[in-house]
Backbone as CSV, one residue per row, in Angstrom:
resi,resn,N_x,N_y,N_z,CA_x,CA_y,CA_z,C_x,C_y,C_z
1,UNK,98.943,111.094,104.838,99.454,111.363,106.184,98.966,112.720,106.704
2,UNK,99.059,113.513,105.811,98.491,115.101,106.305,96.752,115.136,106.341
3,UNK,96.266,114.221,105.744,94.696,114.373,105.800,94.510,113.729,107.195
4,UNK,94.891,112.244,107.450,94.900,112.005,108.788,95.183,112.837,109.962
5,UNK,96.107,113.355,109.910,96.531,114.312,111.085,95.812,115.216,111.043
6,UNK,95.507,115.837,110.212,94.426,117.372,109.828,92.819,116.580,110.841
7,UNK,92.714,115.492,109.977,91.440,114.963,110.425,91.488,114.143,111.934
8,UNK,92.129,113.665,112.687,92.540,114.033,114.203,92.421,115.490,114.534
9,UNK,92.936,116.111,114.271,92.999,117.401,114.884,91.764,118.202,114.959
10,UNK,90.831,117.988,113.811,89.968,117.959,113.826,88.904,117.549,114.755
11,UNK,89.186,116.188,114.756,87.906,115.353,115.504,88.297,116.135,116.985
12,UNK,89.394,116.077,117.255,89.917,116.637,118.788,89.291,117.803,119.184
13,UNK,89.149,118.593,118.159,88.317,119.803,118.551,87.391,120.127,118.317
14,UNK,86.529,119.350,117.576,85.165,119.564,117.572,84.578,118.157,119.056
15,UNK,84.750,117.304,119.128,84.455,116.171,120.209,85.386,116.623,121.331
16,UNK,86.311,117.335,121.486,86.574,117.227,122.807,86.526,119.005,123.190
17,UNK,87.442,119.550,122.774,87.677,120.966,122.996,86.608,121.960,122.982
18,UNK,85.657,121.978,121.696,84.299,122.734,121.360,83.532,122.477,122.648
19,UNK,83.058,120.787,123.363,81.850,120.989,124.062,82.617,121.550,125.546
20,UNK,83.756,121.551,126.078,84.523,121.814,127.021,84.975,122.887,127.419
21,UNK,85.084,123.820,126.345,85.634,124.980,126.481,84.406,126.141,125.912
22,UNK,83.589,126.192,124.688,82.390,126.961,124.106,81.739,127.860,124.974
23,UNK,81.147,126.699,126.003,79.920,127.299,126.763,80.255,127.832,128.029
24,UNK,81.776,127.626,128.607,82.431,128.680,129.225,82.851,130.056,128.739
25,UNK,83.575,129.496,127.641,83.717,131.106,127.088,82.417,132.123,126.548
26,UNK,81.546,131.294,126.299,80.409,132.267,126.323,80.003,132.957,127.790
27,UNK,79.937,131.814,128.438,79.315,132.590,129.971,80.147,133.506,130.517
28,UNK,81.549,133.420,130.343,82.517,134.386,130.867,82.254,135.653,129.842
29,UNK,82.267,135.438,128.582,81.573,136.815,128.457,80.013,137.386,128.821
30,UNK,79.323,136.781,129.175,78.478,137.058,129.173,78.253,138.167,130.628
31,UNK,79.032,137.224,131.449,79.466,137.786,133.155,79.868,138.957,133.395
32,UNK,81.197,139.121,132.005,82.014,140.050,132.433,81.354,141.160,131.422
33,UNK,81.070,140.905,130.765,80.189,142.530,129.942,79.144,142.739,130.668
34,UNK,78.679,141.744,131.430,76.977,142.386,132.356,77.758,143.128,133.651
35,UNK,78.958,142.765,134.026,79.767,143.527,135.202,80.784,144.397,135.003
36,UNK,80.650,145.255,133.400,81.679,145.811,133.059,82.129,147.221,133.325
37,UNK,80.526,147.794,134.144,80.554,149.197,134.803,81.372,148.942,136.444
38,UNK,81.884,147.864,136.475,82.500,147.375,137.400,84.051,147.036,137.735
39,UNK,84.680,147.232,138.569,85.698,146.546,138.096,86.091,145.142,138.542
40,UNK,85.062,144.907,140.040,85.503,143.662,140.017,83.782,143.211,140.345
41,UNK,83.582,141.902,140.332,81.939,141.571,140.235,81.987,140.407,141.877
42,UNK,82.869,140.806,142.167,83.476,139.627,143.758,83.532,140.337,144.799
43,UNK,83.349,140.648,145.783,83.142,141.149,147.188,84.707,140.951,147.745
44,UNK,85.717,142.462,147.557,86.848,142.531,148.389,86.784,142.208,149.498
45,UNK,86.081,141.522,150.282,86.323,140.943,151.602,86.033,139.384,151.430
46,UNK,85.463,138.773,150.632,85.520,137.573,150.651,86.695,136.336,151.231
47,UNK,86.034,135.246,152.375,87.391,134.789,152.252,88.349,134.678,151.258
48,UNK,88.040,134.219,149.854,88.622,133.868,148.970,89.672,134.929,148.287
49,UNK,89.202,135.945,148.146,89.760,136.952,147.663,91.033,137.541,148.986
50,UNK,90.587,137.135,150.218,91.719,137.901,151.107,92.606,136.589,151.328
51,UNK,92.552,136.031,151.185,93.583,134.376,150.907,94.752,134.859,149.776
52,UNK,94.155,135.468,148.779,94.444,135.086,146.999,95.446,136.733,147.041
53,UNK,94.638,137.676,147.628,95.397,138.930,147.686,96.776,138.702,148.668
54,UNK,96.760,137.965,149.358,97.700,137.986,150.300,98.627,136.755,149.974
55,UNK,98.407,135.596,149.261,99.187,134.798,148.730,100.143,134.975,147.709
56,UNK,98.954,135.468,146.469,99.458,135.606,144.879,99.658,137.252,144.709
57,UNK,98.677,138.143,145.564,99.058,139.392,145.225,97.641,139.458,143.606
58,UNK,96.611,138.687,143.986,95.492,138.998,142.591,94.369,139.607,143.239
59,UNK,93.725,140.376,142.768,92.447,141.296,143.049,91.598,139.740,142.684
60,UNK,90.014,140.324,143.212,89.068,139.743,143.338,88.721,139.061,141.755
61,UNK,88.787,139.990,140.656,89.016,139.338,139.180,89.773,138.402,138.878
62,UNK,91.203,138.887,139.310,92.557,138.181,139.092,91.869,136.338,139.500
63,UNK,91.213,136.126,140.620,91.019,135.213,141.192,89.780,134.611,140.599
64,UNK,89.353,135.274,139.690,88.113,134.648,138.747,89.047,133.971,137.417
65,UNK,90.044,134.798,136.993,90.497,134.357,135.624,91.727,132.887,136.629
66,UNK,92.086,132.559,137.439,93.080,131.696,138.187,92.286,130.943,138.379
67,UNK,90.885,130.648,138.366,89.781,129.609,138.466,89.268,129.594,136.665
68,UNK,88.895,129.756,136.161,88.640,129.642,135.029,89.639,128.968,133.945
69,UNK,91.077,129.837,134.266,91.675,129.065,133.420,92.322,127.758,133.780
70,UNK,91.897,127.150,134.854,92.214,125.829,135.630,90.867,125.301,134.862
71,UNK,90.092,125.295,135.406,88.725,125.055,135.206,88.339,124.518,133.622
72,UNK,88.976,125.534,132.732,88.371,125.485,131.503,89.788,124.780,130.591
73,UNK,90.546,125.201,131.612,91.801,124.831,130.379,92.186,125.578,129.076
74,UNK,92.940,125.190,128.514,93.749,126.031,127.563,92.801,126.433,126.512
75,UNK,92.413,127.725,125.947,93.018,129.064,126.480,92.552,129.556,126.811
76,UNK,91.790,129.215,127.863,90.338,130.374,128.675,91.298,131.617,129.125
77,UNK,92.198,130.934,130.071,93.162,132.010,131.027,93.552,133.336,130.082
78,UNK,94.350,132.889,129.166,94.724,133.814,128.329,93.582,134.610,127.852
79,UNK,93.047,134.312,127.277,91.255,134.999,126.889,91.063,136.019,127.181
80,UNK,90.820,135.113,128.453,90.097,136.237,130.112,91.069,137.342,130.364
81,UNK,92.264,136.713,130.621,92.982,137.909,130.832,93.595,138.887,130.291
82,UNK,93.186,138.199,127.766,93.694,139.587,127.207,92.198,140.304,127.280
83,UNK,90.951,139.776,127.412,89.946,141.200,127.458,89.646,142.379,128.589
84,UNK,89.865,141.153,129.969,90.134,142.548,131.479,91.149,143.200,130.761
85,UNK,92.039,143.096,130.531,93.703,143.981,130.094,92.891,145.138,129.467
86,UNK,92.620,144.734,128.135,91.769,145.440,127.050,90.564,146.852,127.423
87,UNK,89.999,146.040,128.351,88.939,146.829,128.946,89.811,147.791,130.501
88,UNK,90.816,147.662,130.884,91.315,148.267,131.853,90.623,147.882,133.176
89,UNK,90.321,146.484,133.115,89.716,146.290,134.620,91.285,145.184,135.265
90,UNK,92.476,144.751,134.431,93.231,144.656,135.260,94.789,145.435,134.987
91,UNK,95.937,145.451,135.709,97.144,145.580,135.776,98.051,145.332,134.904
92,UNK,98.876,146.130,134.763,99.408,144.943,133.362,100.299,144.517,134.493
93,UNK,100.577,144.069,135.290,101.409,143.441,136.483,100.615,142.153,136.653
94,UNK,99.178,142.461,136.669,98.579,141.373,137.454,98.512,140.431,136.588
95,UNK,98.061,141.092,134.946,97.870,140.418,133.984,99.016,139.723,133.259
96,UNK,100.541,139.940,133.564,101.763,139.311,133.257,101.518,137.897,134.322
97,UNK,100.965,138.374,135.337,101.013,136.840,136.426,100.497,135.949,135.866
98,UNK,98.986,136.824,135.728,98.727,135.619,135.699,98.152,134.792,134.297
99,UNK,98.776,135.536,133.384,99.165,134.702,131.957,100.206,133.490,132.739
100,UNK,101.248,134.065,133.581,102.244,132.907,134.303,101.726,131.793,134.668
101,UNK,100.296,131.730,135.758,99.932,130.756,135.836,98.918,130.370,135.983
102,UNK,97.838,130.667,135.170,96.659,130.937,134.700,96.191,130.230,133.675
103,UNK,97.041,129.737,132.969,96.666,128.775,131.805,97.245,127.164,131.847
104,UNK,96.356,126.442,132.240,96.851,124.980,132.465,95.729,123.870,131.981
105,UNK,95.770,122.955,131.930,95.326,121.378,132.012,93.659,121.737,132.023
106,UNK,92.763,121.010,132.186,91.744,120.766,132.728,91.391,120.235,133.408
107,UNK,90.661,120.237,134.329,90.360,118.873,135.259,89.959,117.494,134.758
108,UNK,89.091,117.895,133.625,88.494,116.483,133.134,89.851,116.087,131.875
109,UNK,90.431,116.962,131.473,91.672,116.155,130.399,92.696,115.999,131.818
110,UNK,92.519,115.895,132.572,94.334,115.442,133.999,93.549,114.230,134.159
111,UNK,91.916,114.246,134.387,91.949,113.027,135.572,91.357,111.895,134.640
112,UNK,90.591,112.576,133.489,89.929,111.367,132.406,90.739,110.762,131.486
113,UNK,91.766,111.631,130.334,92.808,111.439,129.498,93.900,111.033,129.868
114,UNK,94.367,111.924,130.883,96.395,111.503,131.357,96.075,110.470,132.557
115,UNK,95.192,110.475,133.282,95.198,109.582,134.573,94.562,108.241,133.936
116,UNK,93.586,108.169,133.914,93.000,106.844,133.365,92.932,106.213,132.419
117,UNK,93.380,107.221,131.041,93.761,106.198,129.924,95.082,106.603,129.408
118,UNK,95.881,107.226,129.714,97.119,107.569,129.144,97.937,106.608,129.796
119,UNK,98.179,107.392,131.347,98.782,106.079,132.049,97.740,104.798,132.980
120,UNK,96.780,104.649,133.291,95.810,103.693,133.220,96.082,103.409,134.913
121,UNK,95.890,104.812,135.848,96.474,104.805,137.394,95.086,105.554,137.470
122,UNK,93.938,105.453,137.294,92.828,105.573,137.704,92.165,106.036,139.175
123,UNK,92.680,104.723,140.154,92.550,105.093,141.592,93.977,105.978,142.024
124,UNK,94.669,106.409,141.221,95.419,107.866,141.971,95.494,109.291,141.062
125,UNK,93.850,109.351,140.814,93.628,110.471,140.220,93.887,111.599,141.032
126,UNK,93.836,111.399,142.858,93.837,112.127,143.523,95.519,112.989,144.031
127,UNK,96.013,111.949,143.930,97.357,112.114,143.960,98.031,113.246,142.330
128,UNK,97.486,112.746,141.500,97.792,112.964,140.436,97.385,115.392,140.013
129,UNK,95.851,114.980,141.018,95.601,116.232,141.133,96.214,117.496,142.024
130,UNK,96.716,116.638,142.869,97.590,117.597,144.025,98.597,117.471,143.577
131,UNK,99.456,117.099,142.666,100.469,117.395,142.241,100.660,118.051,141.181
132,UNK,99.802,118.406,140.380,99.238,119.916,139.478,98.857,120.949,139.907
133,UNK,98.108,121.070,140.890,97.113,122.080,141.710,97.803,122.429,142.503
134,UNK,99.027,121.857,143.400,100.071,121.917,143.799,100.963,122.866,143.740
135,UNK,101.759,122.144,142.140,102.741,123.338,141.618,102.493,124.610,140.985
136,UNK,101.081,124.447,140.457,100.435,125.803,140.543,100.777,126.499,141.464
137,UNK,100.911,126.642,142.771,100.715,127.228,143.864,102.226,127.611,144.167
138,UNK,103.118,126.521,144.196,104.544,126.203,144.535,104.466,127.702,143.485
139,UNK,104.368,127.764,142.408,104.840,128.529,141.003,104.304,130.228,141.397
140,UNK,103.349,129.848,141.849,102.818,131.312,141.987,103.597,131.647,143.209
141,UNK,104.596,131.308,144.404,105.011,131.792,144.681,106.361,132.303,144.994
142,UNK,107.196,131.050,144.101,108.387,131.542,143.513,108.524,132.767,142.521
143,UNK,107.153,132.774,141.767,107.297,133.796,140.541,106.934,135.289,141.480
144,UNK,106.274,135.408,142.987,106.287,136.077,143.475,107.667,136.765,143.828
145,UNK,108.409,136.211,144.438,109.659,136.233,145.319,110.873,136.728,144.355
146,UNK,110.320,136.176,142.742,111.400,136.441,141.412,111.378,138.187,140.998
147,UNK,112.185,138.412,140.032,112.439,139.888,140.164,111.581,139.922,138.664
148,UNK,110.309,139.563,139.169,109.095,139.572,137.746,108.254,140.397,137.868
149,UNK,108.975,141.740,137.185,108.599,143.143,137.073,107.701,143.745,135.730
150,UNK,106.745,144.117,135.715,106.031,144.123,134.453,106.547,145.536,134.159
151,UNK,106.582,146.188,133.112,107.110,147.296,132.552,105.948,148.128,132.788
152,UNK,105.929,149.661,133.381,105.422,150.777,133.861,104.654,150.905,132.681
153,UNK,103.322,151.685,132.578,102.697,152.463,131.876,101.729,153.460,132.488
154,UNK,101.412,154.221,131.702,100.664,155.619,131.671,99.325,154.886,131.587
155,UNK,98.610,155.596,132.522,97.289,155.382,132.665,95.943,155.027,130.925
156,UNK,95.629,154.063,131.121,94.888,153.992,129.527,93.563,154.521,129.889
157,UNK,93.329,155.155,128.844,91.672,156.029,128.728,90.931,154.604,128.000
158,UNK,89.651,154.741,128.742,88.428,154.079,128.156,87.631,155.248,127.086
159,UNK,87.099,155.186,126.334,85.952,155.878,125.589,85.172,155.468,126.580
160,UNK,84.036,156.397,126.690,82.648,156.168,126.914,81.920,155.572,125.666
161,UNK,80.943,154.826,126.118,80.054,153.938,124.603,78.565,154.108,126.076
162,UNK,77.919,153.793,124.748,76.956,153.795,124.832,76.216,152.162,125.671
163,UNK,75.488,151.932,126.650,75.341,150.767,127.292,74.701,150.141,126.499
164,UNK,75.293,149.205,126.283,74.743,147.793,125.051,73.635,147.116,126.006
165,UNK,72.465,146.624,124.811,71.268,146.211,125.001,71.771,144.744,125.444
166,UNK,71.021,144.158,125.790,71.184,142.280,126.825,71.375,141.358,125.493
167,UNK,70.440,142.048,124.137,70.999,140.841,123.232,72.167,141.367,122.702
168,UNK,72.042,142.633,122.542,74.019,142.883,121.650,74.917,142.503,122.889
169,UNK,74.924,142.172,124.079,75.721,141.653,125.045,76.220,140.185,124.585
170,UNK,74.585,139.374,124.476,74.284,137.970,124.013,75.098,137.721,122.886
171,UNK,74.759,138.515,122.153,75.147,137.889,120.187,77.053,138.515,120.412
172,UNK,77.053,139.500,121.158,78.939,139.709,121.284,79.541,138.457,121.766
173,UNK,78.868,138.023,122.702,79.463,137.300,124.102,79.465,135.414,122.969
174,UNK,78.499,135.733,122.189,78.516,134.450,121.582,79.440,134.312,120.230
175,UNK,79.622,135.614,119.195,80.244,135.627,118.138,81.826,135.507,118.519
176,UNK,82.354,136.097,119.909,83.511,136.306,120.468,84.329,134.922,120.891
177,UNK,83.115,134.304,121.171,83.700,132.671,121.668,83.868,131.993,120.589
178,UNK,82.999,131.936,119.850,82.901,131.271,118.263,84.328,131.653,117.551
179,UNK,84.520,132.939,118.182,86.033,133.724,116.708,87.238,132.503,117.545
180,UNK,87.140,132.503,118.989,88.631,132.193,119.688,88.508,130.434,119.697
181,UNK,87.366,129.692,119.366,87.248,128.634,119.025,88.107,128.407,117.596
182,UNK,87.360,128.747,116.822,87.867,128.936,115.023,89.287,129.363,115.481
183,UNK,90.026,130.019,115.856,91.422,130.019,116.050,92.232,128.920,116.610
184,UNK,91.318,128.600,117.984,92.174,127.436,118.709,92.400,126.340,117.887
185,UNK,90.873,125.841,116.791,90.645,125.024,116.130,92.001,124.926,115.037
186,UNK,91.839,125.714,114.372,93.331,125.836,113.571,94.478,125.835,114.128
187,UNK,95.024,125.867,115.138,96.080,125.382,116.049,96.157,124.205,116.308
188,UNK,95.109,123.390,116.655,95.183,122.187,116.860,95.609,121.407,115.318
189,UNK,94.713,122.171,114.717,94.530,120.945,113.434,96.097,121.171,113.220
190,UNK,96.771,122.340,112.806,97.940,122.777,112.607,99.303,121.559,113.078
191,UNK,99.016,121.650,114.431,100.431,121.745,115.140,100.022,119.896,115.108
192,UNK,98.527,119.151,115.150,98.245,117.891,115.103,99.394,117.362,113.553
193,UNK,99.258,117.996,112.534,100.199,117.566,111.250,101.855,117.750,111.799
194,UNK,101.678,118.904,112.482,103.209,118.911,113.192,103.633,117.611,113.723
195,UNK,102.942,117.229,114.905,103.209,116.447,115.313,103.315,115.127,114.648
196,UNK,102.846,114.737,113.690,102.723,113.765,112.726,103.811,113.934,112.052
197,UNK,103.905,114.623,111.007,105.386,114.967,110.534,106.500,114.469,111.446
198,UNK,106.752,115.243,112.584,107.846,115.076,113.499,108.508,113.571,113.329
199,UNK,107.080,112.617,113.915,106.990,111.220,113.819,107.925,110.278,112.961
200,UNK,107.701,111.025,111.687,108.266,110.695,110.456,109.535,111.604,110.397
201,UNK,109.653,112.280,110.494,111.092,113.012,110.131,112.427,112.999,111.554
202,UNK,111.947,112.409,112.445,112.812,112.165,113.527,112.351,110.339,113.942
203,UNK,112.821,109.780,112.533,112.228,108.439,112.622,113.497,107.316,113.542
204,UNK,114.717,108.352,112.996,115.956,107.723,113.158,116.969,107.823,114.838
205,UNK,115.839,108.783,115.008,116.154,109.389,116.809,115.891,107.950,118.155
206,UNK,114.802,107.299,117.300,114.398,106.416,118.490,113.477,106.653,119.552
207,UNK,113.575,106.738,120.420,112.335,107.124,121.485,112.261,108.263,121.704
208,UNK,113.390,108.994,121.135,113.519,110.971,121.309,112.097,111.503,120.518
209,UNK,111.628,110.768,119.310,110.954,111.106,118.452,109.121,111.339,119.351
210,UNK,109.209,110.210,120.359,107.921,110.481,121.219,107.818,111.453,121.647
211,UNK,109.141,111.824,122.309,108.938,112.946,123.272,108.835,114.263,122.274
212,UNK,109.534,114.246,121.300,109.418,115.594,120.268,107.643,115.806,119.785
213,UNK,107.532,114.714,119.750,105.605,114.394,118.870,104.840,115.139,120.018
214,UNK,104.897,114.764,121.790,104.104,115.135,122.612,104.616,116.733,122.963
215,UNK,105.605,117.490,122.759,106.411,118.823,122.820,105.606,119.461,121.789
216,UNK,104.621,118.862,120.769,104.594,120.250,119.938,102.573,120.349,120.564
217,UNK,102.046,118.858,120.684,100.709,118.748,120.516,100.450,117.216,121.669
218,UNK,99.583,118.072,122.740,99.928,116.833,123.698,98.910,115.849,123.798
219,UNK,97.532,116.469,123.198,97.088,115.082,123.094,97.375,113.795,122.529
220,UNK,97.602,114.009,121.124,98.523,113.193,120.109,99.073,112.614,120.408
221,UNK,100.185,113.410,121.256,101.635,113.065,121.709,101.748,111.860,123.122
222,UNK,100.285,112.088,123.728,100.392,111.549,124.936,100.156,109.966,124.399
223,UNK,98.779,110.012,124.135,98.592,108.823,122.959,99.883,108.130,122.644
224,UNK,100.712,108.988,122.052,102.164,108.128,121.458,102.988,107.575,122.395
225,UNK,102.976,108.302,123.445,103.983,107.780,124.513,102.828,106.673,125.243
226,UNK,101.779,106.602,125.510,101.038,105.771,125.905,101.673,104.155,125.144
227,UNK,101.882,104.089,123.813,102.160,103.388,122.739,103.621,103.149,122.605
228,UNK,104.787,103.872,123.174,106.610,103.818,123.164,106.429,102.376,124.061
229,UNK,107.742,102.049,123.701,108.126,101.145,124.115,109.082,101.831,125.425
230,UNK,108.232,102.463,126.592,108.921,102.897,127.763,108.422,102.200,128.791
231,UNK,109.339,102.199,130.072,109.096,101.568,131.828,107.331,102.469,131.690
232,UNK,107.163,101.861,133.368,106.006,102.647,133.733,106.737,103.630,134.428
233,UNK,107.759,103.971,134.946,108.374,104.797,135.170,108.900,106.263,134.354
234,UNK,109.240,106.250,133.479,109.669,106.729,132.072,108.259,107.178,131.836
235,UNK,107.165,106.321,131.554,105.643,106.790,130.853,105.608,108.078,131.658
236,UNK,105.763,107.649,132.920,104.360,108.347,134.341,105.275,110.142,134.341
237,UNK,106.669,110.200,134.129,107.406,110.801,134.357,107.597,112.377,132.884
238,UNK,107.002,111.492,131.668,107.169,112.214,130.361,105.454,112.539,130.547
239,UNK,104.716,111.683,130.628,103.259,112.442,130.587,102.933,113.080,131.186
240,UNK,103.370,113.312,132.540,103.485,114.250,133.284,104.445,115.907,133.081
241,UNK,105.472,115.807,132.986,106.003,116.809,132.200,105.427,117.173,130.931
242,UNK,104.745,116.255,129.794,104.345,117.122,128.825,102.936,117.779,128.763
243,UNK,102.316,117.193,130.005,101.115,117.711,130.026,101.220,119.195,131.121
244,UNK,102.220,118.907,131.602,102.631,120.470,132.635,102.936,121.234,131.630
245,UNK,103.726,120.811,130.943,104.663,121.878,129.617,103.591,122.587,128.865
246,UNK,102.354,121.542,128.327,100.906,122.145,127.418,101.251,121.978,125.909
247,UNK,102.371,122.145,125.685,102.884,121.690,124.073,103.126,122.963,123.282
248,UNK,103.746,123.216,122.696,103.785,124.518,121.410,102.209,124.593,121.037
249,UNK,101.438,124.119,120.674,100.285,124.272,120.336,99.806,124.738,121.113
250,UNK,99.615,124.866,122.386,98.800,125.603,123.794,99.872,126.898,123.789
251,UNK,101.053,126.810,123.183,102.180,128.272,123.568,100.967,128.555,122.453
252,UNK,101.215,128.590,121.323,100.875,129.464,120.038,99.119,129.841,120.462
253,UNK,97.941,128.886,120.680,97.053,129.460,120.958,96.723,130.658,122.281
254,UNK,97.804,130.499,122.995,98.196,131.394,123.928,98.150,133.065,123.322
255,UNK,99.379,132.784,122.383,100.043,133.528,121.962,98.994,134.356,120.949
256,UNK,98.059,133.649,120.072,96.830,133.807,119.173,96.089,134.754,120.261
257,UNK,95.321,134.644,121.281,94.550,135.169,122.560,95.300,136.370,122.845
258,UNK,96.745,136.966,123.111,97.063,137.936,122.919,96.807,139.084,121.958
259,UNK,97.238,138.640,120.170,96.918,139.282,119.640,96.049,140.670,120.081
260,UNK,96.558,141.818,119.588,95.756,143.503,119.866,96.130,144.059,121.099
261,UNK,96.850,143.119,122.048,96.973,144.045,123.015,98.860,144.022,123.283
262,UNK,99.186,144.633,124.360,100.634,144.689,124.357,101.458,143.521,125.130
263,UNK,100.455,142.543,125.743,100.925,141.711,126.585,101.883,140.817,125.847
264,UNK,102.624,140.501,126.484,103.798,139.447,125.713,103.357,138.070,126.709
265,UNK,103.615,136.732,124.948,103.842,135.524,125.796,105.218,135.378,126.664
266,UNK,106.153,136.322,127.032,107.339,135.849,128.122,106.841,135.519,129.323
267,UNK,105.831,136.206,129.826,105.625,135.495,131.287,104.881,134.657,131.626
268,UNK,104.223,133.640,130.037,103.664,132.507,130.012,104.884,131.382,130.111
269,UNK,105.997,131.707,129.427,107.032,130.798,128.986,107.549,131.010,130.410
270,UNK,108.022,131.827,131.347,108.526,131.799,132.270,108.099,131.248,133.463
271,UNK,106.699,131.099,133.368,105.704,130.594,134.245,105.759,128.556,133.983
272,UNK,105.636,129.076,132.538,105.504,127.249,132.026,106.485,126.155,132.490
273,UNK,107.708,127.245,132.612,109.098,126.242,132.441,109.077,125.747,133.722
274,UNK,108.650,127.304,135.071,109.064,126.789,136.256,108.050,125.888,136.943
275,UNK,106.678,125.801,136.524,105.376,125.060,136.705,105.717,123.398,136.485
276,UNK,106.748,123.415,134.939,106.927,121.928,134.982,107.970,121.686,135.392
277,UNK,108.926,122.336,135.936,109.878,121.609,136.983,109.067,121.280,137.725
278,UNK,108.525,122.040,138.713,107.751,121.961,140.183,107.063,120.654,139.850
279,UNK,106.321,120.471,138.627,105.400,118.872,138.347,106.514,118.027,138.147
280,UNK,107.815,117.994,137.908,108.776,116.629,137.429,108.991,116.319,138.482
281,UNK,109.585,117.247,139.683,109.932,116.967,140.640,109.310,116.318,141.748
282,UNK,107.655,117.147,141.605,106.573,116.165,142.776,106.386,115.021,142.211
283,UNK,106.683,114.542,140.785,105.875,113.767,140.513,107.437,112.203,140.875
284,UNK,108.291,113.131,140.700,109.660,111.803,140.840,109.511,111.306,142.415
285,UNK,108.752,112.186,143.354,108.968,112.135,144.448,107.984,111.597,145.005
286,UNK,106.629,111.387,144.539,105.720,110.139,144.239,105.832,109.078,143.762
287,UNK,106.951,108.771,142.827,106.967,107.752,142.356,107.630,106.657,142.889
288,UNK,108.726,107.537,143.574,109.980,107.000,144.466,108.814,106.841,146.142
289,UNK,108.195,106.975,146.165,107.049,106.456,147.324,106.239,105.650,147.032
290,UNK,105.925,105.896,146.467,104.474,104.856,145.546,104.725,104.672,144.139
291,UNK,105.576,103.413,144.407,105.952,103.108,142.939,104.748,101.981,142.337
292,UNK,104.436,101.373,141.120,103.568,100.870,140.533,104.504,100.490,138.884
């Protein structure tokens, strides 16, 4: 039972996670160390940036790592936003945000995995996307309006270093992605036996046991509820919440991406909780319209 699950967890991240996430996190380092005499590499007047400053309250960066970690999915966001932290190109204000809501889904695991083969609603991938991309937004501006105050600090000194050559940029930007892969990788495989276990040790719960399996590890988990004996109602309603939620396994690799610096996962968890209300609720309120 534990070799199976190990070996899922496995296959999951070398076939799905490695080619999806790798060659972003390389290019994002690659971007942000070639723009690091910088603090932001985006033009403060851009529409985009005077939208994003005036909505969310994020600098021109802030609005690179709020695309990326949509983009790339779990755990680019976090990544991105413990090395700006690190390097002092962001806030620790900005960088509490947007750990909040900065780390989510992917586009191709919402509209390929949960839309078309989880729950098998294909032609309302579109629907399915505005109601993620959505509460993103809903979230970022309740967490605005909330009394979500990052704790004061004293200005941090950079050392001066010496300007690194294009391949020690290259071979950093590549060994760095490789280290946070090999971590994520062990999370998955990890929390994949979790979830297996669970299976078995909450055998006697009944259908509680699905929802516990997809709470720790959601690919797995989604799979399982794909497989419960639930309505299409019930399905559309739990895969949706557990894929908003991200699973303990997306908290902990979160939480892994922190490591060295002072940022705390609280304003991921605070972000997470209110992100998947905002998705239960659009999504009950779709369903009750366009039922199927």
């Amino acid at each position: 039972m534990v070799f199976d699950a190990a070996k899922r967890g496995l296959v999951l991240w070398f076939e799905q996670l490695i080619p999806s996430l790798l060659p972003f996190l390389i290019f994002s380092n690659l971007l942000l160390s070639l723009t690091e005499t910088r603090r932001s590499f985006l033009p403060k007047t851009s529409p985009g940036s005077v939208i994003t400053q005036r909505l969310f309250g994020l600098s021109p960066l802030g609005l690179y790592v709020l695309f990326m970690g949509h983009f790339c999915g779990y755990p680019a966001g976090a990544k991105i936003t413990s090395d700006l932290y690190s390097k002092n190109r962001l806030s620790r204000k900005e960088a509490d945000f947007l750990l909040a809501i900065a780390n989510q889904s992917s586009p191709a695991f919402i509209g390929t995995y949960l839309t078309s083969y989880i729950l098998g609603q294909k032609s309302r991938i579109i629907p399915v996307f505005f109601i993620f991309y959505g509460s993103t937004i809903i979230t970022a501006v309740v967490l605005r309006f909330l009394p979500f105050q990052s704790r004061e600090e004293t200005c941090r000194l950079v050392c001066a270093e010496a300007k690194p050559s294009l391949m020690q940029i290259l071979d950093y930007s590549i060994t760095d992605a490789f280290s946070a892969m090999v971590r994520v990788g062990g999370y998955v495989i990890l929390f994949s036996i979790f979830s297996t276990f669970s299976m078995q040790l909450f055998s006697g719960t009944g259908n509680i046991r699905f929802l516990l399996s997809a709470s720790l590890e959601i690919t797995n988990g989604l799979s399982l509820i794909k497989s419960a004996p639930f309505s299409a109602h019930s399905k559309w309603i739990l895969a949706m919440a557990c894929t908003a939620f991200g699973g303990f396994s997306a908290m902990a690799q979160i939480k892994g991406m922190l490591i060295g610096t002072p940022l705390s996962i609280k304003p991921y968890i605070i972000g997470k909780c209110i992100y998947t209300i905002v998705v239960v609720l659009m999504s009950e309120l779709f369903f009750l319209s366009f039922p199927f």
